[in-house]
Legacy VTK file of the C-alpha trace (Angstrom):
# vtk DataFile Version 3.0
C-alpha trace
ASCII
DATASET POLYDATA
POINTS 294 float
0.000 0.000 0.000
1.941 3.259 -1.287
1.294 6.889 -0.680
2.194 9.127 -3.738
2.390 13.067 -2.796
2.142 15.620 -6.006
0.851 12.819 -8.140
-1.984 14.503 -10.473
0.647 15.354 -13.329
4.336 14.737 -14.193
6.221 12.083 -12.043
3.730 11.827 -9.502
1.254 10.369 -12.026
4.096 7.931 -13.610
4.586 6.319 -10.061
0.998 5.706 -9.403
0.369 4.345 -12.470
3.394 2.172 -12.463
2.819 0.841 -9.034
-0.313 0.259 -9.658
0.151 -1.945 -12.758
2.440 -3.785 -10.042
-0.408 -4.211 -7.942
0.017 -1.926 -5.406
-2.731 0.346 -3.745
-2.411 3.839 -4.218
-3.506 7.137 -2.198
-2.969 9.643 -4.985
-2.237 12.738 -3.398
-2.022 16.222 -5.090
-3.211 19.733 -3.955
-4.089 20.376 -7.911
-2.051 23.801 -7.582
-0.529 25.599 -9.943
3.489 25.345 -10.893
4.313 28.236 -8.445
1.861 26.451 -5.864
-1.262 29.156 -5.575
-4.409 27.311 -6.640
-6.175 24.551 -5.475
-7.951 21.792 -7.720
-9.313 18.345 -7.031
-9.585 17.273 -10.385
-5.658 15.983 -11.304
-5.881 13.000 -8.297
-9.024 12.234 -9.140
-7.814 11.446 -12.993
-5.018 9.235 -11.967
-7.420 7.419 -10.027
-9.884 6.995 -12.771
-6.961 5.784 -14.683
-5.672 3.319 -12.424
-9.545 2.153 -11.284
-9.898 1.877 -15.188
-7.378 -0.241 -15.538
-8.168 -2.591 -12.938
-6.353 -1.176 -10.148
-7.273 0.111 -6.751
-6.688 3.872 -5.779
-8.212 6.530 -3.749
-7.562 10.618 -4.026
-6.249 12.904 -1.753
-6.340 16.438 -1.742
-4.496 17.389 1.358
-1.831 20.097 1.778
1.036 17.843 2.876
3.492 20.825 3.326
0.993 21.557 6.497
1.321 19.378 9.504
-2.570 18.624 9.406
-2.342 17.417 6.474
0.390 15.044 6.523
-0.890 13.321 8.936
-4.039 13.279 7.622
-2.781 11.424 4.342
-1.356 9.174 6.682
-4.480 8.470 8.212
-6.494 7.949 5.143
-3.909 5.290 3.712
-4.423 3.243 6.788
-8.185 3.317 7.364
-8.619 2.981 3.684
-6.245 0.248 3.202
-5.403 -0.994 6.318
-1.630 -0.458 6.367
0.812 1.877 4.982
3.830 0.007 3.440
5.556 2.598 1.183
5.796 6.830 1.207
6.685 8.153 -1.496
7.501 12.053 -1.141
7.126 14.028 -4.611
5.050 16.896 -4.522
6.926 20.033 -5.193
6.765 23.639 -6.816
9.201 26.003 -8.734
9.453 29.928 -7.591
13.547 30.325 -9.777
14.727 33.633 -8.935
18.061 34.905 -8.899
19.067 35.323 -4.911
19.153 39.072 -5.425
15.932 39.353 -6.841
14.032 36.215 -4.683
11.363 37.286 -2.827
10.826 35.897 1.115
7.816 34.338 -0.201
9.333 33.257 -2.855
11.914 31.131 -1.034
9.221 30.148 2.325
6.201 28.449 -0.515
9.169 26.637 -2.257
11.393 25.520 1.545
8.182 24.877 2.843
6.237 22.877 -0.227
9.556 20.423 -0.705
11.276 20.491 2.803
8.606 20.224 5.192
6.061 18.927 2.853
8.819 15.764 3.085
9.324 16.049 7.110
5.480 15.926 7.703
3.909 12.841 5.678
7.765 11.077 6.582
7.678 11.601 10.226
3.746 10.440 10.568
4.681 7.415 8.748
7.654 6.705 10.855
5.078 7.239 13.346
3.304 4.579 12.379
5.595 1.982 11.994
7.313 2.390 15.006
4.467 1.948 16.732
3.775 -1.298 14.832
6.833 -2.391 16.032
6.063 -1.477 19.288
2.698 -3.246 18.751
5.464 -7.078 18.314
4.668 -6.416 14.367
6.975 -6.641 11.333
7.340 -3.853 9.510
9.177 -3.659 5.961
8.473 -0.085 4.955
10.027 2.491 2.379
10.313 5.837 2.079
11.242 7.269 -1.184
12.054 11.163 -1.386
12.951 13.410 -4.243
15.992 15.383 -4.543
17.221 17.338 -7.638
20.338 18.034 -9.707
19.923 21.193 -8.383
20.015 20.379 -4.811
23.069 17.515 -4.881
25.038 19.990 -7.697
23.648 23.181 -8.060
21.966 25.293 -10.745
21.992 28.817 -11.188
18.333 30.874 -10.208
17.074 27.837 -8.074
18.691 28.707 -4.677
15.568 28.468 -2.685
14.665 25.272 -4.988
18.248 23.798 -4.343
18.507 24.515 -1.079
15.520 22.635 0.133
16.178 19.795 -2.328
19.537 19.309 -0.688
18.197 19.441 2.411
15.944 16.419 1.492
18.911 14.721 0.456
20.586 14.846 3.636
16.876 14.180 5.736
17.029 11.327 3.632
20.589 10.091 4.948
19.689 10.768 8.238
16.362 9.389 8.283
17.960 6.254 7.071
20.375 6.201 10.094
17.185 6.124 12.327
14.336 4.166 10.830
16.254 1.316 9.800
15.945 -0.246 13.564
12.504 -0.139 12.522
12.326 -2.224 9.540
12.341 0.530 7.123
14.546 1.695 3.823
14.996 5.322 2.979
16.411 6.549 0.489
15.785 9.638 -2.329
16.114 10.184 -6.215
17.464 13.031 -7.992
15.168 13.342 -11.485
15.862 15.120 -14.487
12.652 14.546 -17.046
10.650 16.627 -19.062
7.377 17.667 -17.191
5.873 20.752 -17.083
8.121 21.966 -14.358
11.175 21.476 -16.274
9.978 22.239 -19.868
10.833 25.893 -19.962
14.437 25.728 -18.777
15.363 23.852 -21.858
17.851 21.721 -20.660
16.654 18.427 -22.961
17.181 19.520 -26.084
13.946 19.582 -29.003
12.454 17.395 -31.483
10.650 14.000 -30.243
13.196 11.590 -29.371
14.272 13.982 -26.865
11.126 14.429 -25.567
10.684 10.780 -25.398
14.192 9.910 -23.640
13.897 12.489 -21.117
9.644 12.029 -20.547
8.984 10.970 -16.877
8.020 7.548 -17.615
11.817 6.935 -17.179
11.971 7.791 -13.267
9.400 5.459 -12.064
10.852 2.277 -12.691
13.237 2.836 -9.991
10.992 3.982 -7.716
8.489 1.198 -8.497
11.933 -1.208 -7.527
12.883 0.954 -4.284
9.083 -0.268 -3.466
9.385 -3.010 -3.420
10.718 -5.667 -0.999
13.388 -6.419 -3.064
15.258 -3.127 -1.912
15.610 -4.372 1.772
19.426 -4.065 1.693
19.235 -0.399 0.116
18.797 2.309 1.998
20.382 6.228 2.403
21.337 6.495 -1.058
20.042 9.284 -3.239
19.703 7.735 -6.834
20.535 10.145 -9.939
18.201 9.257 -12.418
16.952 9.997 -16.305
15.889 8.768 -19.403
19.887 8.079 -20.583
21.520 7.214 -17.239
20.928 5.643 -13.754
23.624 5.853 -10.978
23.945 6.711 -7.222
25.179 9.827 -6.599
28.115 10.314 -4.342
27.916 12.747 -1.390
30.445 14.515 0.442
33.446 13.603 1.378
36.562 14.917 3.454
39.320 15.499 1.078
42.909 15.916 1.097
44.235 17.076 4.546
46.890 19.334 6.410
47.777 20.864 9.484
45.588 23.590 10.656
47.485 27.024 12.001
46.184 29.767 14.000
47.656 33.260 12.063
45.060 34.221 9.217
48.098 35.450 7.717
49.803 32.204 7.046
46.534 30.056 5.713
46.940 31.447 2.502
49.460 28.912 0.873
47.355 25.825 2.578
44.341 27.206 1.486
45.639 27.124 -2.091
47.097 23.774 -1.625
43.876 22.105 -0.793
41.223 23.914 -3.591
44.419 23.087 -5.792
44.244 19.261 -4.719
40.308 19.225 -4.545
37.946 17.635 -7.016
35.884 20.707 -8.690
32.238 20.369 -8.057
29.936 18.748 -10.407
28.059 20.568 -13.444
24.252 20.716 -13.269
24.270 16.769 -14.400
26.624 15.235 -12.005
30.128 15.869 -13.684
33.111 17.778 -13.048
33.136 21.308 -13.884
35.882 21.597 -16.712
38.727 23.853 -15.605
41.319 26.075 -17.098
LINES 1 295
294 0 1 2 3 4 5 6 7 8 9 10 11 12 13 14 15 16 17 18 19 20 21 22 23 24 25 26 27 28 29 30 31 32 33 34 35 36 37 38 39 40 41 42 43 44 45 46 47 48 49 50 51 52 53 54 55 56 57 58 59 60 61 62 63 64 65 66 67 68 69 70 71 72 73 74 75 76 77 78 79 80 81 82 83 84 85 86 87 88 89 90 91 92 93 94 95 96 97 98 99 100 101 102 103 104 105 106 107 108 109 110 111 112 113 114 115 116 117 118 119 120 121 122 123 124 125 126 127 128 129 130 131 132 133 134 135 136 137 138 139 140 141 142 143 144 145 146 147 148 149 150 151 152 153 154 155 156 157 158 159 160 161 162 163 164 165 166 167 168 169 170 171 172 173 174 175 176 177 178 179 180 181 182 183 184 185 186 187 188 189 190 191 192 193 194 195 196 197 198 199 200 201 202 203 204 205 206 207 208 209 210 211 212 213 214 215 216 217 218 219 220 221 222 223 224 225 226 227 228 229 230 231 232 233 234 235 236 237 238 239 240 241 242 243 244 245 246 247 248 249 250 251 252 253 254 255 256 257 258 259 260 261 262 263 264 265 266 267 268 269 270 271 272 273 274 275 276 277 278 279 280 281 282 283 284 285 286 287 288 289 290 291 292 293
């Protein structure tokens, strides 16, 4: 039984309709808002469950606000009374506010923080809830959370510092999270996306023509997800998964690098300073690779 946040369109949808076919149950949660998040709609979770009832499956909609503590643990709720367990979260409702950081609004950077950051923390820590009290309760739990990161969060892109910023921050909740549930009988771990959905389709980053559109559609992400579902992942977990049409890998995180003597005098850190951006591996490019140098 899986919980899908920010599932009307994009992604969202692919996962539901993926698990489903799978034979999962489905909550299909999305708000129905608009890219930048104002509005509110019930009609896009109600489609995907049409679609997935249609085809034989078994879904129910949600319209909840998940990046509001009431809500989250409201979608929590429904899953269980509906279904009668909650096995699988999977966190992927999210907006887009890009501004440059001199020009970003606060409200621009609280809707975004709040929609991806704490609209993770809220339906995650009510399901970890949950299963820790069914472990409590003598039963066995094999649960999974699933977040979603970015490119921009794990490497960066320029005019998405609120977007990045929260996106990173799921990746290290996601780490973390992993660290502490697994006691409990449950995997979490995160993607990082790149596909063509309406979120993405004006920063023209894919390239045109149709078999660009097709290789980087977001049909391509939910396999993985569908996989990290299932109990075949049990040995997986904190690992944030860098995914398109053209390329799956796990992405690497930090890590100290080379090393020397610290000194107290300002005035002589220069020369180690140097030493160790000189010996340091330059950060990635927006997809995962090492900014070219010199």
């Amino acid at each position: 039984m899986c919980i899908v946040t920010g599932a009307g369109r994009g992604i969202g949808r692919e996962h539901s309709l993926l698990l489903a076919a799978q034979g999962a149950k489905v909550v299909v949660n999305d708000l129905g808002g608009s890219m930048d998040g104002t509005g509110h709609e019930e009609g896009p979770a109600q489609q995907v469950v049409n679609e997935i009832v249609a085809a034989g499956g078994q879904a129910v909609a949600n319209t909840d606000d998940i990046s509001s503590w009431d809500g989250a643990e409201r979608i929590v709720a429904q899953a269980v009374d509906t279904f009668g367990r909650l096995d699988v979260l999977i966190n992927n409702a999210g907006i887009l506010r890009d501004r440059m950081l001199a020009t970003m609004t606060e409200s621009d950077w609280d809707a975004v923080i709040k929609v991806h950051l704490k609209g993770t923390a809220g339906p995650s820590h009510f399901a970890a809830a949950y299963w820790r009290e069914q472990v409590k309760a003598g039963e066995t739990v094999d649960g999974r959370i699933i977040n979603t990161s970015s490119p921009s969060g794990i490497y960066g892109n320029v005019g998405q510092t609120n977007y990045g910023a929260a996106k990173a921050g799921i990746a290290a909740m996601t780490i973390i999270a992993a660290m502490e549930l697994g006691r409990y009988g449950v995997t979490v771990n995160a993607i990082a996306p790149a596909a063509l959905t309406r979120m993405t389709e004006s920063l023209g980053l894919f390239g045109e023509g149709e078999e660009a559109k097709e290789k980087m559609g977001p049909q391509w992400i939910a396999p993985i997800v569908c996989w990290l579902a299932s109990t075949e992942s049990a040995e997986i977990t904190g690992r944030v998964f860098d995914v398109t049409g053209s390329a799956l890998s796990i992405s690497e995180g930090w890590h100290r690098g080379h090393t020397v003597e610290p000194v107290q005098d300002p005035t002589k850190l220069g020369p180690l300073v140097k030493e160790l951006a000189g010996r340091a591996r330059p950060n990635a490019d927006m997809f995962g690779y090492d900014i070219k140098t010199g």
